[in-house]
N, C-alpha and C positions, 0 to 999 in steps of 0.2 A: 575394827570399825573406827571412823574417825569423820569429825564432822564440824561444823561453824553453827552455832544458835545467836542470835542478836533481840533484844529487846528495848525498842524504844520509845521513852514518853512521852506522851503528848502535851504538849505547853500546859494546861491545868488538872494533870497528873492525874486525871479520871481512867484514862483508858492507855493501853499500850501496845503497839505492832510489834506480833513474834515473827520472826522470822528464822528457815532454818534449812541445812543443808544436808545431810550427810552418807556417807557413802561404805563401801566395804562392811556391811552388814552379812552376818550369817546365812539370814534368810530375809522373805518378805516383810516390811514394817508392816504394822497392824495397826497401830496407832501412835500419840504425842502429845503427853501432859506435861502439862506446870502443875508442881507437887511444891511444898511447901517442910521445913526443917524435920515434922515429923512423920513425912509421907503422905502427908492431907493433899487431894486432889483439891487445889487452885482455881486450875482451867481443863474443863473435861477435854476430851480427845479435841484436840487442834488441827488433827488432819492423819492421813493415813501414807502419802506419799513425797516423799523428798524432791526436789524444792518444796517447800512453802513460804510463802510472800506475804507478809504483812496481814496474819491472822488477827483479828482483835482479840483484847484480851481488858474489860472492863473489870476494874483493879478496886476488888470490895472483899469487907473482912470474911473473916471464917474461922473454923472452931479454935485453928494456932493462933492467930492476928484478930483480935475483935473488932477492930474500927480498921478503916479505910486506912486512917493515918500508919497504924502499925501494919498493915500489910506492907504499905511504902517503904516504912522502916526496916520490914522484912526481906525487901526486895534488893535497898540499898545495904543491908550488913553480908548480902550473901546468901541467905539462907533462902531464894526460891532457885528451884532447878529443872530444868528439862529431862523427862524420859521420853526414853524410845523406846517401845515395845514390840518384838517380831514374833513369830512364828514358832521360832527357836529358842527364844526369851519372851513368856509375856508377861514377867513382872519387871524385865524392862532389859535391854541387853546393851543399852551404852547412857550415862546421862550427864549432865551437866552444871555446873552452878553458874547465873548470873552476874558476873561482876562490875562495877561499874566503871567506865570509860569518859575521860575527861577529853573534851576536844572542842574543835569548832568548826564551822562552814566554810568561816571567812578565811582565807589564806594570808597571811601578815609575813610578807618577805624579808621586813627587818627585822625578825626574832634572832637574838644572837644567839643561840643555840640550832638553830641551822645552819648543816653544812653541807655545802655540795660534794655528792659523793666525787672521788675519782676518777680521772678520765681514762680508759686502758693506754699503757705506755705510753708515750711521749708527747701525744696529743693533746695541742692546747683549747684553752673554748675559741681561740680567733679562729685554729684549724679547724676545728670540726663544724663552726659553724659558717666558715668557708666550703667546707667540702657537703657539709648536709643542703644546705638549700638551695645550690645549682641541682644538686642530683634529684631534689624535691618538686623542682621546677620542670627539670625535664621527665622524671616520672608521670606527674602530671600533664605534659603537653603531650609528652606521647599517648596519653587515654584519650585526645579528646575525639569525637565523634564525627566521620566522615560528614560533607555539604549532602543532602540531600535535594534532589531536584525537586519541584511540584508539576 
């Protein structure tokens, strides 16, 4: 089994969207908790079926994390994780740790640590983008839509 789980928070770090994918399971899933370092159930059953999109998951303490703040703190060391629970497993047959992910929306072209990957063989960007957008153009003219009469 093998799978993608993501959780993101929301600007005043109340609440958070799980989201989660995963596939090549034994059997039927059955359900999908957030459990916490010592197996404390977090977020009851999230859902029974893979995909799931942006489940809530309103981020308040519990018997491992007593306040709000240390659940956060729980969240960002690592220590909440996703189970999957099937059929075949139902104390949980694949799970996952949380980690956190540094990034942004905005796209910033001048970061000097980007690099444009390589182009195959010999092909420069004036070629290719010589050869890409004539064939762009005509791909496109040729869908367009017979005149219809009235």
């Amino acid at each position: 089994a093998s799978g993608v789980a993501s959780e993101q928070l929301e600007g005043d770090y109340d609440n958070a969207k799980v989201s989660i994918n995963v596939s090549g399971l034994s059997s039927v899933e059955v359900s999908a908790y957030l459990r916490i370092n010592n197996d404390q159930v977090i977020r009851n059953n999230l859902g029974s079926t893979s995909p799931l999109t942006d489940i809530l998951w309103n981020i308040r303490a519990a018997a491992a994390a007593t306040t709000d703040q240390a659940m956060l703190d729980e969240l960002r060391t690592g220590e909440v994780y996703l189970d999957i629970n099937t059929q075949n497993y139902n104390t949980g047959e694949i799970t996952g740790h949380f980690n956190k992910a540094s990034g942004t929306l905005d796209f910033d072209p001048t970061r000097p640590d980007l690099i444009a990957p390589p182009l195959p063989g010999t092909l420069t960007a004036v070629d290719a983008e010589r050869d890409i957008y004539p064939s762009w153009i005509n791909q496109h003219l040729a869908r367009r839509r017979p005149a219809t009469t009235r």
